[in-house]
Structures are given as structure tokens and as C-alpha cells.
GUKOLFI-79381 format. One line per field, with one value per atom (N, C-alpha, C): atom name; x negated, y, z; chain; residue number from 1. Coordinates in steps of 0.001 Angstrom, whole numbers. Each point is the difference from the previous one (the first is absolute). Layout:
<nodes>
atome: c(CA,...)
xx: c(X,...)
yy: c(Y,...)
zz: c(Z,...)
chaine: c(A,...)
num: c(NUM,...)
</nodes>
This chain:
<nodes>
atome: c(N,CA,C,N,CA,C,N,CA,C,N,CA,C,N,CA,C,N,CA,C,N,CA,C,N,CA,C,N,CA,C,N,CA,C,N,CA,C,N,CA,C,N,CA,C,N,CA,C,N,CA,C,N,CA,C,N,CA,C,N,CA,C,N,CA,C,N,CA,C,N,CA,C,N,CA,C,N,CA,C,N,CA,C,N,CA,C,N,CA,C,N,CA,C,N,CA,C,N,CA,C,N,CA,C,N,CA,C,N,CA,C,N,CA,C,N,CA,C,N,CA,C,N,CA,C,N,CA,C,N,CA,C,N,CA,C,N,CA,C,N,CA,C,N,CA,C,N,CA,C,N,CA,C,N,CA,C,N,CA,C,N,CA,C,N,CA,C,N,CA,C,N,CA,C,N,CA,C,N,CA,C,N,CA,C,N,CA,C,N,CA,C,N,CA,C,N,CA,C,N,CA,C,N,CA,C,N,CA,C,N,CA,C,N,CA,C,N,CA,C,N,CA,C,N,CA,C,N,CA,C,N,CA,C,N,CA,C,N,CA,C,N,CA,C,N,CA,C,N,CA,C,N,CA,C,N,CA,C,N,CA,C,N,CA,C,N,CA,C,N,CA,C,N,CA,C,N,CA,C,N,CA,C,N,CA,C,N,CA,C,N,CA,C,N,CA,C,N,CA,C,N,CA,C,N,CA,C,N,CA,C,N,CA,C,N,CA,C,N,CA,C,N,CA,C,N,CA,C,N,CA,C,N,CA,C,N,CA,C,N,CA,C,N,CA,C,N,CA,C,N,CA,C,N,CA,C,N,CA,C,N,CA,C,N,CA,C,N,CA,C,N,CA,C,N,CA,C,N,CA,C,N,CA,C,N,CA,C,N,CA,C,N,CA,C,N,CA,C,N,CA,C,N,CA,C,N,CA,C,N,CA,C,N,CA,C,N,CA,C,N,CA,C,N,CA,C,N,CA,C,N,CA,C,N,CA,C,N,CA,C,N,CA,C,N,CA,C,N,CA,C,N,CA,C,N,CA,C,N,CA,C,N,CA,C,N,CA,C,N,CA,C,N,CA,C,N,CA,C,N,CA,C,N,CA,C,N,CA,C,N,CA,C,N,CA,C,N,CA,C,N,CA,C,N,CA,C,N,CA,C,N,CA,C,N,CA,C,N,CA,C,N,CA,C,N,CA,C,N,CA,C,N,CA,C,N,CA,C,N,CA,C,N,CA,C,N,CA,C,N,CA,C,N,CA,C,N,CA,C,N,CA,C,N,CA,C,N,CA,C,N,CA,C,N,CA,C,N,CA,C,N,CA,C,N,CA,C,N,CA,C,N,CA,C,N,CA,C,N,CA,C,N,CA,C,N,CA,C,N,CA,C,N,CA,C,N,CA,C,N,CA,C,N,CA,C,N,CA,C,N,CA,C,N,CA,C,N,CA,C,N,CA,C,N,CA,C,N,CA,C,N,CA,C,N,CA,C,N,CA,C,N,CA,C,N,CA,C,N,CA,C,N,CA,C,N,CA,C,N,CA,C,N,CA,C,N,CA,C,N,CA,C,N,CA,C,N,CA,C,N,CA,C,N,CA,C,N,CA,C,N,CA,C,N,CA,C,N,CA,C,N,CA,C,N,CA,C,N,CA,C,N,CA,C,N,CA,C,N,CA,C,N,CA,C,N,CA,C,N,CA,C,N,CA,C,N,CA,C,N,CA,C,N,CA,C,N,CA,C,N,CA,C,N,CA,C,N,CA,C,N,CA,C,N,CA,C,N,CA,C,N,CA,C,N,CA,C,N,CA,C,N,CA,C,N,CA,C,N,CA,C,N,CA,C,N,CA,C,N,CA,C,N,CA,C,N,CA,C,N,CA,C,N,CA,C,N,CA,C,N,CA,C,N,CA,C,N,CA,C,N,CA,C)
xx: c(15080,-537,1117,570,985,1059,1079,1218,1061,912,1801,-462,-588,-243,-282,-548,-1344,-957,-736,-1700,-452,-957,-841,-1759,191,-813,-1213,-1159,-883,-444,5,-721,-1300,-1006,-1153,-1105,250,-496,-866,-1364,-1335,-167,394,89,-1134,-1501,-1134,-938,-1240,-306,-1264,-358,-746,672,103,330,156,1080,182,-147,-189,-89,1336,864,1159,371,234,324,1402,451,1710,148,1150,-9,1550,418,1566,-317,1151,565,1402,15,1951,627,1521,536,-352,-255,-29,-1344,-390,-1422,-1087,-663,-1240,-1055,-82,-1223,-1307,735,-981,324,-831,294,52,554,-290,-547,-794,-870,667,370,568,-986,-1364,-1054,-284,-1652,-662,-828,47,208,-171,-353,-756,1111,143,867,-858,85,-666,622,-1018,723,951,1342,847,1043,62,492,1231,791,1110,-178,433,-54,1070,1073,1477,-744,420,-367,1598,-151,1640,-362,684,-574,1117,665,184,-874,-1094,-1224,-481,-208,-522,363,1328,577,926,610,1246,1052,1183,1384,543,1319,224,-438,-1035,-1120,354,283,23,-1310,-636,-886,-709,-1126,-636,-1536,-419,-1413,-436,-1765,-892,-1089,128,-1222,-1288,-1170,-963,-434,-457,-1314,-658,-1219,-884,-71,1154,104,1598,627,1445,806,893,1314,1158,1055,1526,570,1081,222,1937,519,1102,1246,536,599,1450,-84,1603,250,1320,823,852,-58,1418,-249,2047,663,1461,111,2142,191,-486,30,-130,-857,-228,-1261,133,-1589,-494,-392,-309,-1715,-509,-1034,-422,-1312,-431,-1961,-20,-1586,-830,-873,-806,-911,143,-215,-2271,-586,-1436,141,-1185,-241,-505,-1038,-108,-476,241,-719,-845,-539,-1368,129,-372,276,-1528,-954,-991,-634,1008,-44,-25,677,-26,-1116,-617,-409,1095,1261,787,363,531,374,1191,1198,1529,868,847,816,1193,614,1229,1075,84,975,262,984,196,491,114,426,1815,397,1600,382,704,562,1480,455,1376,513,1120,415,1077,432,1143,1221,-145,1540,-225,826,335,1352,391,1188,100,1260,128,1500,-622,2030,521,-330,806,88,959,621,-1167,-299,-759,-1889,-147,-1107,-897,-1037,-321,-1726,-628,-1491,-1220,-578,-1446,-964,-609,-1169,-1230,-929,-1212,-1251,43,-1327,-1460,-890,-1021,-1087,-867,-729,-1440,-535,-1094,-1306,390,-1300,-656,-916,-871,-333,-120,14,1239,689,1131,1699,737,1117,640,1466,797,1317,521,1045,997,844,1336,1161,7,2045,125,1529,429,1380,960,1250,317,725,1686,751,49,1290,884,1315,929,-128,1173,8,50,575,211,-1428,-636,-1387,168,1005,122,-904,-317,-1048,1171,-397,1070,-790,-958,-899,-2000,-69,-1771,-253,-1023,-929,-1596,-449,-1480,-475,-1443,-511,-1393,-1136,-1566,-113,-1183,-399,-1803,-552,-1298,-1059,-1304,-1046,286,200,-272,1506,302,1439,1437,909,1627,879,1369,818,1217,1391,1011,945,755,1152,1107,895,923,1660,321,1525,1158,67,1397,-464,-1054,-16,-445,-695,-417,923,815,1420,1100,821,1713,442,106,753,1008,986,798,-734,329,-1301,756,-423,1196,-471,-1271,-49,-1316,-742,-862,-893,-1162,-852,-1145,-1348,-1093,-729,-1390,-841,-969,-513,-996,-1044,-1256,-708,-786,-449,-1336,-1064,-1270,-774,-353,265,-23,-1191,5,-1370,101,-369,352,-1413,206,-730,-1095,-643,-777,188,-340,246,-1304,-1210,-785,514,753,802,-615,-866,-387,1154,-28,1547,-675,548,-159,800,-566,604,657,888,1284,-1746,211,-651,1016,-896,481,562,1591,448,391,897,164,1350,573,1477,593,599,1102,1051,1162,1497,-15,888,648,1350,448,1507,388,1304,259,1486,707,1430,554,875,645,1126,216,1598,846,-539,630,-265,1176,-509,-840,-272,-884,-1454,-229,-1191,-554,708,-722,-548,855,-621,-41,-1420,-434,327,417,381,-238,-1252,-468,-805,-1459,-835,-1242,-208,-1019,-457,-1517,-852,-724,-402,-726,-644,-1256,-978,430,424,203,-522,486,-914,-865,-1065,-659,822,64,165,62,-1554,-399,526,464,989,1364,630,1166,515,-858,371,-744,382,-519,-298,-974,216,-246,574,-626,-1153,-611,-1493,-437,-1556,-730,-609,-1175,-493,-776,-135,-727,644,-872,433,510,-268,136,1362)
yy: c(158983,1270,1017,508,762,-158,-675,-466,281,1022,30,784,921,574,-258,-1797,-216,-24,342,94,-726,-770,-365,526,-342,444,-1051,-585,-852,974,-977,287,-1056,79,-496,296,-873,117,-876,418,-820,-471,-1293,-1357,-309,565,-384,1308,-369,1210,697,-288,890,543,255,1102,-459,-109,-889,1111,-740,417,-426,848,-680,513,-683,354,-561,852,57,-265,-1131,-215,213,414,-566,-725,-217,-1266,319,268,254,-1286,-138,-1201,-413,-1276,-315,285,988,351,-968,-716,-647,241,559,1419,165,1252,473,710,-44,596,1801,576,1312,433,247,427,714,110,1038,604,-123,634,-920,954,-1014,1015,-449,500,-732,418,-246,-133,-907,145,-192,681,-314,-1450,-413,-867,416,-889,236,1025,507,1257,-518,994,-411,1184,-179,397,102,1073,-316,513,-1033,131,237,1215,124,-237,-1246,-589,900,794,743,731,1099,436,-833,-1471,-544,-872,-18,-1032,1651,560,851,-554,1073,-782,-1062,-491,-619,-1237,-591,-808,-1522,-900,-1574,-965,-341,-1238,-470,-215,-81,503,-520,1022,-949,104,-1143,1251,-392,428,-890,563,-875,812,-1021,810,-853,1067,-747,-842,637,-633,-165,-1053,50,1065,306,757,-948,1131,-177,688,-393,934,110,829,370,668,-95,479,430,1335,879,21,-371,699,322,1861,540,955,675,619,-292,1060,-175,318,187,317,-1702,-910,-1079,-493,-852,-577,-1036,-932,-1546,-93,-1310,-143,-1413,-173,-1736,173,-1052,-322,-433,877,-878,-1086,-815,-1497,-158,-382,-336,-1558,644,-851,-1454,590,-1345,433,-1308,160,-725,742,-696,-418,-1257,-245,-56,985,-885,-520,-211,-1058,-1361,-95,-1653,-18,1634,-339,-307,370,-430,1070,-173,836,-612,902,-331,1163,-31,909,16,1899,-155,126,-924,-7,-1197,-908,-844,-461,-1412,-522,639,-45,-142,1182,630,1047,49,404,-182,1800,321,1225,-522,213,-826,1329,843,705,1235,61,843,-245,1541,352,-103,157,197,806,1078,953,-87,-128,-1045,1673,380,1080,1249,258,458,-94,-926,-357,-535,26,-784,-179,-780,-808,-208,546,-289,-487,-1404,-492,83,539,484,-1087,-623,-1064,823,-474,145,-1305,205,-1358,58,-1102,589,-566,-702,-40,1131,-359,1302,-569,-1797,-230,-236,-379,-363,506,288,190,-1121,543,-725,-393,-1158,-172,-352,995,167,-487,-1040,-131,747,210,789,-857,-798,-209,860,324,520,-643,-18,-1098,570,-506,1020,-517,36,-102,-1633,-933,-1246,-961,505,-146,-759,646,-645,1242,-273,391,1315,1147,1107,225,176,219,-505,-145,299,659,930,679,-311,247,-339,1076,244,955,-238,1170,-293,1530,-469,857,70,1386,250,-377,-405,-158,737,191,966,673,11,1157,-746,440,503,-345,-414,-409,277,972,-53,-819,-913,-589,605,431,715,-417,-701,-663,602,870,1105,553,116,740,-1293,-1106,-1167,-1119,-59,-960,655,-407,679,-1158,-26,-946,871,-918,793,370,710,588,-527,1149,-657,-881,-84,-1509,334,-486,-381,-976,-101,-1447,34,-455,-303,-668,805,-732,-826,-622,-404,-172,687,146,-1142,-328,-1051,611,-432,-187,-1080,271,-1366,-207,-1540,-454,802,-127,548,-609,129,-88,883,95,1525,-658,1167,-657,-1191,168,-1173,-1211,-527,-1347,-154,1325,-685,394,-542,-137,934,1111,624,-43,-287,36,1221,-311,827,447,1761,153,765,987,201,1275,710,1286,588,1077,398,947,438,864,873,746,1200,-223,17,222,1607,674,1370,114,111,-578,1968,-56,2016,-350,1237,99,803,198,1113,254,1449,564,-248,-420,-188,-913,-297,-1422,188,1609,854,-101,-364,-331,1582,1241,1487,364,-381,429,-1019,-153,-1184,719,-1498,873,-878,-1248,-369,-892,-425,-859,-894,-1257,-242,-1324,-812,-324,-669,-1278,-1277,-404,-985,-1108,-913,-836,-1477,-679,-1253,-1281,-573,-860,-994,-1408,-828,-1494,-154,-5,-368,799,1295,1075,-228,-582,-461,-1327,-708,-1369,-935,-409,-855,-1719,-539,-1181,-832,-1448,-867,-868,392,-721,1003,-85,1085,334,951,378,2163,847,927,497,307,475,-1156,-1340,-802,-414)
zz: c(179060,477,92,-567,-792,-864,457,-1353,667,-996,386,1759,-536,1840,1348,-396,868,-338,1388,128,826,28,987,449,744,1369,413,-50,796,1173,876,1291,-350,312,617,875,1036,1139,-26,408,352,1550,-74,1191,692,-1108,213,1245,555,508,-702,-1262,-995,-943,-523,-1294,-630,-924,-1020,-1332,-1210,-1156,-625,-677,-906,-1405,-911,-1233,-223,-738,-132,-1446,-510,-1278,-188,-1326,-382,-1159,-1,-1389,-243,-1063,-435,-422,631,-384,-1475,-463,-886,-1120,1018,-1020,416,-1234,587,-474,-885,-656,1080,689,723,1459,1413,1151,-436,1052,-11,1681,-172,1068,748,1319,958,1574,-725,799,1314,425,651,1317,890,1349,1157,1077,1346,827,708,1604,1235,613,1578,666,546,1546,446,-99,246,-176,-1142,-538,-1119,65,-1759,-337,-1440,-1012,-920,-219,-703,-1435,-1060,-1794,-34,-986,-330,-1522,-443,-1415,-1108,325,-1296,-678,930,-499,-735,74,-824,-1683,248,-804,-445,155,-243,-180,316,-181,-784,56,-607,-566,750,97,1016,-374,866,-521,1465,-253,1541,698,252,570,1038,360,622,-484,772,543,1471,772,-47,-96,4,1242,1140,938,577,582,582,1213,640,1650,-54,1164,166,-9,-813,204,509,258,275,-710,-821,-1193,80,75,-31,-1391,1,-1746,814,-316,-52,-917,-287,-1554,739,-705,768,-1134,340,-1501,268,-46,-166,1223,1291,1658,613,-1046,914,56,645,-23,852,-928,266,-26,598,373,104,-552,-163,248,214,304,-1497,2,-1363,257,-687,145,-347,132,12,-1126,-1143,-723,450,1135,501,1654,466,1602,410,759,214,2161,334,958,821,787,-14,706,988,1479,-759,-989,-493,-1291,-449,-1181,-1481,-95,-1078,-764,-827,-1351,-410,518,-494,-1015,-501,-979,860,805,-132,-660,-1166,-433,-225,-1044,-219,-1274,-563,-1191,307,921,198,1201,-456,951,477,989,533,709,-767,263,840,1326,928,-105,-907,-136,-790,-1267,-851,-918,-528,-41,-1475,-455,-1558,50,-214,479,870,1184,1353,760,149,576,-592,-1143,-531,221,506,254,-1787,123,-1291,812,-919,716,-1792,286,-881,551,-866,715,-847,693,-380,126,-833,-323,-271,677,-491,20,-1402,-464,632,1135,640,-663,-1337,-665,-861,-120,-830,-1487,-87,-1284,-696,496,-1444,547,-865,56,667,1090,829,-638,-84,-605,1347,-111,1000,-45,1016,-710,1730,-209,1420,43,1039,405,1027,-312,429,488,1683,648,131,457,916,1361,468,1703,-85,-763,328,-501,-774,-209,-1520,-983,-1524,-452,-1304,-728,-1107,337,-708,-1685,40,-905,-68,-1040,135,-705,199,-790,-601,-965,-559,-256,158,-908,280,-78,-223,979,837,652,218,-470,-832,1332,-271,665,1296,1389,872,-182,-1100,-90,985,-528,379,-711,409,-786,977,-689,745,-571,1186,-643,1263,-1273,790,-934,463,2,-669,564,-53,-1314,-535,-1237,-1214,337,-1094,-278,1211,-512,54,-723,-357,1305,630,1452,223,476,1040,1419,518,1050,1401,1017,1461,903,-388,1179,327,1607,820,-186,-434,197,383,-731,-58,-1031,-216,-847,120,-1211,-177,-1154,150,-870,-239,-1475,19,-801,356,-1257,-780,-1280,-606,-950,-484,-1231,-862,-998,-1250,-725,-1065,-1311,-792,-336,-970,-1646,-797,-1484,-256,925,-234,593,188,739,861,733,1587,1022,1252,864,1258,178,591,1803,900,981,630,912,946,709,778,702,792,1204,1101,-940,1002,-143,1004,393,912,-199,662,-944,1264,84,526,201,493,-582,760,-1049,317,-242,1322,-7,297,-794,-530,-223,1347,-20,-886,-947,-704,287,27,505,-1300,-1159,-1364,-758,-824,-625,-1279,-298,-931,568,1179,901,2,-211,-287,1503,1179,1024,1164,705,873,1135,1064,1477,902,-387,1152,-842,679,-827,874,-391,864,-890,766,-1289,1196,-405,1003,-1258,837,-486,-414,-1174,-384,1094,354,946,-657,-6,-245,348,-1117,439,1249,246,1860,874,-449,1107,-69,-1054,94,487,147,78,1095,971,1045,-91,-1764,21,959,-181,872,-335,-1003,-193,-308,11,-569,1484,-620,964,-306,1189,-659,-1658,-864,-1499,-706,562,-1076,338)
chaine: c(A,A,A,A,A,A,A,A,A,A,A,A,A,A,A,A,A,A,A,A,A,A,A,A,A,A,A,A,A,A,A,A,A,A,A,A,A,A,A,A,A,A,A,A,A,A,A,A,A,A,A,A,A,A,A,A,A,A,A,A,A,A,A,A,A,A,A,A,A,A,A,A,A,A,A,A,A,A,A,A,A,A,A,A,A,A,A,A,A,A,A,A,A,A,A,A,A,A,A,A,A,A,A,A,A,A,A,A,A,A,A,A,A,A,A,A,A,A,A,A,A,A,A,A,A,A,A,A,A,A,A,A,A,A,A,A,A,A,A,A,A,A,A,A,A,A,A,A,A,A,A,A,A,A,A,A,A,A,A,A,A,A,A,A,A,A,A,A,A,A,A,A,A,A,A,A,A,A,A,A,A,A,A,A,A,A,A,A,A,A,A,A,A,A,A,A,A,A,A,A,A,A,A,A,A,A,A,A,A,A,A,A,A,A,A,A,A,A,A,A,A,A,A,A,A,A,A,A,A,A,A,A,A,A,A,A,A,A,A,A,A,A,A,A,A,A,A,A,A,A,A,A,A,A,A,A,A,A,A,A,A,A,A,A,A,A,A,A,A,A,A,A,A,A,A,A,A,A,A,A,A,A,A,A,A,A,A,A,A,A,A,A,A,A,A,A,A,A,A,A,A,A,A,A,A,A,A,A,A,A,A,A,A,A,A,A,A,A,A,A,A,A,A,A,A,A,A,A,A,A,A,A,A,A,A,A,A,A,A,A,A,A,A,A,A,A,A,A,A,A,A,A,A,A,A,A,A,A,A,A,A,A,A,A,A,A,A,A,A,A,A,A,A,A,A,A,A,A,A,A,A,A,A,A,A,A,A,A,A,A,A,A,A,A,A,A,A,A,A,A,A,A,A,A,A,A,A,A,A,A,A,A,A,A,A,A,A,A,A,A,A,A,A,A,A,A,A,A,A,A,A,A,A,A,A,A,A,A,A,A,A,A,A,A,A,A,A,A,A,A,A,A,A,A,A,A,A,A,A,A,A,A,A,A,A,A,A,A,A,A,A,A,A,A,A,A,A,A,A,A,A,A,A,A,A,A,A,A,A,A,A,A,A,A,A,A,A,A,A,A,A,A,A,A,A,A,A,A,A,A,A,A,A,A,A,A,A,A,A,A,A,A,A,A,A,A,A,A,A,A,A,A,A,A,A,A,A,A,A,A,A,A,A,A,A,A,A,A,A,A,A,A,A,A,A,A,A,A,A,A,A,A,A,A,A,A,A,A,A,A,A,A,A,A,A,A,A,A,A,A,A,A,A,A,A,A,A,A,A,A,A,A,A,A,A,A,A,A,A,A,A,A,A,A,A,A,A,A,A,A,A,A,A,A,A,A,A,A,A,A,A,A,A,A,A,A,A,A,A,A,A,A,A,A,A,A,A,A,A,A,A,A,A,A,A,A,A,A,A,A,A,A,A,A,A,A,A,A,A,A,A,A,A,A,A,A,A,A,A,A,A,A,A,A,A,A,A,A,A,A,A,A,A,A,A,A,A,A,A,A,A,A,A,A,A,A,A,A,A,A,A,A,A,A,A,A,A,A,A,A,A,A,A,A,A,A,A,A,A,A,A,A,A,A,A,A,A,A,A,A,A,A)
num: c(1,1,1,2,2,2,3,3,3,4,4,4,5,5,5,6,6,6,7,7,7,8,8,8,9,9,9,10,10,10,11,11,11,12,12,12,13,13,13,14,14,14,15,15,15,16,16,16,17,17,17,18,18,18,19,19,19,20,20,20,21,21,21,22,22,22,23,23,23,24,24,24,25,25,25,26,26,26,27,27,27,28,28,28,29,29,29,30,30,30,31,31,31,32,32,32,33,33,33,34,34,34,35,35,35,36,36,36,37,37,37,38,38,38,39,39,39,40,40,40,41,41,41,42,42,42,43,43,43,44,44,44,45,45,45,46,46,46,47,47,47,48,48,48,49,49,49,50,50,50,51,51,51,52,52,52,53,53,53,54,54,54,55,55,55,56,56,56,57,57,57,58,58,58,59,59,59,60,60,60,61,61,61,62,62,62,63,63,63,64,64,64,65,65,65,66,66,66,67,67,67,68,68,68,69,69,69,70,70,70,71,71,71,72,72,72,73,73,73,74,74,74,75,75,75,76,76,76,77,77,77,78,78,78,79,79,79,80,80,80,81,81,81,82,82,82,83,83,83,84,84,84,85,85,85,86,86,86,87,87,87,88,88,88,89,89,89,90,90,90,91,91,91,92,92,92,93,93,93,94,94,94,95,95,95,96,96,96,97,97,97,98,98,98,99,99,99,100,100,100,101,101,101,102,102,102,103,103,103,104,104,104,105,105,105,106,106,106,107,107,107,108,108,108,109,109,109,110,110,110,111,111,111,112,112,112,113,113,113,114,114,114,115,115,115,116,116,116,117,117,117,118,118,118,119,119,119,120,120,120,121,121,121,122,122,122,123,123,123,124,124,124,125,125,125,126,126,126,127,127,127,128,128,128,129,129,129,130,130,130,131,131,131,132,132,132,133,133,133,134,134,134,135,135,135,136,136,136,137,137,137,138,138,138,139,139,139,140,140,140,141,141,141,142,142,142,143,143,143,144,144,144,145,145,145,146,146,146,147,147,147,148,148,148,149,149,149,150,150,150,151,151,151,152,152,152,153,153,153,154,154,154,155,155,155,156,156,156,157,157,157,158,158,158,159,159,159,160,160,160,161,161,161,162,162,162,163,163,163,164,164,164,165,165,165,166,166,166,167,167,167,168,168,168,169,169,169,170,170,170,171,171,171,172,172,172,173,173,173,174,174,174,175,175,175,176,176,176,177,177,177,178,178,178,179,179,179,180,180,180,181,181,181,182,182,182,183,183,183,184,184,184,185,185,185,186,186,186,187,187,187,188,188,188,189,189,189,190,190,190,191,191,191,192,192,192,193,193,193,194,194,194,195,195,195,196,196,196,197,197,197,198,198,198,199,199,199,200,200,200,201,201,201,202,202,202,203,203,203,204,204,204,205,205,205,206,206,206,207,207,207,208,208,208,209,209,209,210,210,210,211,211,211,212,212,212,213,213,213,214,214,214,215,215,215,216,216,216,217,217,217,218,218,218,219,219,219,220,220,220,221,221,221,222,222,222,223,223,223,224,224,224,225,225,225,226,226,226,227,227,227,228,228,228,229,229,229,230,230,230,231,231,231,232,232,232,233,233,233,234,234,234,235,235,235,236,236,236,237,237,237,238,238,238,239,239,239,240,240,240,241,241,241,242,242,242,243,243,243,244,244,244)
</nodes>
């Protein structure tokens, strides 16, 4: 919402031609407690609507926001701050197709970031996971390629029901920095303390790739921020068919 002198911005725009109903939620990184409500409100047919989520969350504030509504949106996210400002699509818990009648998730077990930085002419890159289940916690590993496609680092951590998780490089590993690559996220099994085996579910993630005029990172001077791929958006197998 608000961190180190960014803010973000939702747009939502109603796709549908009745009126939609929408309720606005946050979640703070790492908190899995409880939502904080960010109010509830009418859009016309075809109308947007800019939520400036600091009113709701206040400064100094990183996590997440779930729209709930009644009819289709298009949902947009500015983060801007420092004189820049980047822009990404918010992703749908699930989709509904209903020319075929189906029920799909966009997101995926496996995600592919095709370029981020680590100090590379002052560039640096954070990737923003989010867990699209509602029952159980996401267990994250994240790789780190460079340009030749060797493995620089991995990261682990836990990311809450619905919530957020940043993994951001330049500040969680001591690396030598300097170099160009790409990621890749998974979701993985895991365990609960009752020895039942909990499966990988779907996620979805960000990269926010942020130039600095200093290697103090005090002032940004150019910034921009894309959708992770899906498996099936990255990759053209030769078997398979559709989702499978």
C-alpha cells in the first residue's frame, strides 16, 4: 500500500452491464490473524472506481487486497512514489468459463519471472507471491537464475491463507550482486504437525523491478512491475492438451 514512499492505487472497472457490488479487503504481509476491511460500495455498468488503499491500510504499510464482487471486474494496481510508477494486472481467484461450463484457477503450482535484476546497473527486483488458498498455508521455495540459467540462490518461506509474501534478493542474501536473470517460483507439499501431507496449491506473484541512482537505494529513477507466467504461459509442451 504504502512503504519507503510508495503507494498504490486500484483501479476497478466493472466489465459487466449491471451494477456490481464490491467489498475491499487487506491483509498485511505476514499477518494471518485477521483481514482489515477497506469498505463496501456500488459500481455502475461499466464504470471505475480508483481505491487509494492508504486511506485504508496507512503508511508505511506492505501486503495485499482481495476484492470480492458481485459481477466481473478489471482490476488495475499503480504503485507510484519517488517520480515513478509501475503497473500490473490483478490476477482472479478463479475463472469461470461458461461457454464450456468450467471452473479453472489463474494461477499455478509453478511460476516463471523471464527477467530480474540483482544490482545490475542499479536495478534491484522483488517478487511478490501470493497464496490463492483460503485453507492452509503456502510453502514457497523461489530460484534465482542468472543469464546462463545456473541456480544463484533459493529462497523458502510460508505464505498465510489468501495473504503475501515478499522475496526480495538484494536485501535476504549477502551475494555478490551485478547480474541479469530469472525466476522461478513453486508451490510445494508440505506436512501439518498431524502427519497429514498437505498438497502444493495454486499461487500467483508480481515482480517489481526498481532502478536506484545509489547503491544506498535512497533515491529511485525508474521502475516497472509485470505478471509472473503460468507453466502453460511459459511453455509450449509437446504432449498435453488444454490445462492438462
Amino acid at each position: 500500500s504504502s512503504v519507503d514512499t510508495f503507494a498504490t492505487t486500484l483501479y476497478l472497472q466493472n466489465a459487466s452491464s449491471e451494477c456490481a457490488s464490491v467489498e475491499v479487503v487487506a491483509q498485511a504481509r505476514d499477518d494471518c490473524a485477521q483481514d482489515k476491511p477497506c469498505g463496501r460500495f456500488d459500481i455502475p455498468a461499466g464504470h471505475m472506481v480508483p481505491i487509494d488503499t492508504v486511506r485504508c491500510t496507512g503508511t508505511d504499510w506492505q501486503g495485499s487486497f482481495k476484492v470480492h464482487s458481485s459481477r466481473p471486474l478489471a482490476i488495475v494496481a499503480d504503485i507510484a512514489g519517488r517520480d515513478i510508477l509501475s503497473t500490473y494486472n490483478a490476477e482472479p481467484l478463479d475463472v469461470h468459463d461458461p461457454d464450456l461450463g468450467t471452473e479453472s484457477s489463474a494461477g499455478s503450482r509453478v511460476l516463471y519471472g523471464p527477467l530480474t535484476y540483482s544490482e545490475y546497473q542499479g536495478w534491484d527486483t522483488g517478487v511478490q507471491v501470493f497464496n490463492m488458498s483460503d485453507d492452509y498455508a503456502a510453502k514457497i521455495k523461489v530460484y534465482f537464475f542468472d543469464r546462463s540459467g545456473d541456480i544463484v540462490t533459493t529462497l523458502v518461506d510460508w505464505v498465510c491463507p489468501l495473504g503475501s509474501q515478499t522475496f526480495f534478493l538484494p536485501v535476504v542474501n549477502e551475494l555478490s550482486g551485478n547480474w541479469v536473470g530469472s525466476v522461478r517460483v513453486e508451490s510445494q507439499d508440505w506436512m501439518n504437525p498431524g502427519g497429514s501431507d498437505i498438497p502444493d496449491h495454486d499461487i500467483t506473484a508480481i515482480a517489481t523491478l526498481i532502478r536506484y541512482e545509489r547503491s544506498d537505494r535512497a533515491k529511485a529513477i525508474a521502475g516497472a512491475a509485470y505478471n509472473l507466467l503460468t507453466e502453460s504461459d511459459a511453455f509450449d509442451w509437446r504432449l498435453g492438451h488444454g490445462t492438462g
